[in-house]
N, C-alpha and C positions, 0 to 999 in steps of 0.2 A: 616449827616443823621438825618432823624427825627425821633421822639420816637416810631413812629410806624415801621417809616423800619427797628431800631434797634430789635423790636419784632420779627418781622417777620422775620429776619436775624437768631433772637435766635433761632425759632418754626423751622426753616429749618435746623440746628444745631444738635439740640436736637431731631428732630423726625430721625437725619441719624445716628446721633448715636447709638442712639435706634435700630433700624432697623439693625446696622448692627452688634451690639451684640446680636440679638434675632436672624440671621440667620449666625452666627460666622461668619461672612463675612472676607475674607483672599486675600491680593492681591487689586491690582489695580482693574481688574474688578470685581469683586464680589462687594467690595466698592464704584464702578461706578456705579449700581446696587442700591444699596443703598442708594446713595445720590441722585440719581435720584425720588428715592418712597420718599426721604426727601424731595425734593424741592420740590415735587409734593406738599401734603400736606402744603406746608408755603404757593404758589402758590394759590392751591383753598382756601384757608380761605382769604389770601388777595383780593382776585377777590370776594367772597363773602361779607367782609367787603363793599369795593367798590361800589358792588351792591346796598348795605343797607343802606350806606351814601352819596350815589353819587357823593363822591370824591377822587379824587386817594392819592394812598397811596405813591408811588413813590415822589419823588420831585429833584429839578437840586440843592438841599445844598450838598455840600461835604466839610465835617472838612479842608481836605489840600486845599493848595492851587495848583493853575495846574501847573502841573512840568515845567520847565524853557527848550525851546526846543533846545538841543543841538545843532543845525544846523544852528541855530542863532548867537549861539555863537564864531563862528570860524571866 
């Protein structure tokens, strides 16, 4: 991931947790709820950045490598 999708990973994180101790959020959906208005907000600020750079914030790095497909293997 790059430094920006680790942000934006964080900001999606942190605004759900937020959100769902400010409305004691209890339960799968209540917290489904939640992280939903969480990713919102990491969502529009990324698409905002985007906007303002005109480059995406996404990228195809990922740390691991691609898992080894077991169907290969037999």
């Amino acid at each position: 991931m790059s430094e920006a999708e680790l942000i934006f990973t964080a900001l999606a994180e942190l605004s759900t947790r937020q959100i769902a101790e400010k409305t004691n959020a209890i339960g799968l959906n209540e917290n489904a709820i939640a992280s939903k208005a969480g990713g919102s907000i990491a969502k529009n600020a990324r698409k905002e950045l985007e906007d303002k750079t005109g480059k995406s914030v996404v990228t195809g790095e990922n740390f691991l490598p691609p898992a080894k497909d077991k169907n290969k293997l037999k």
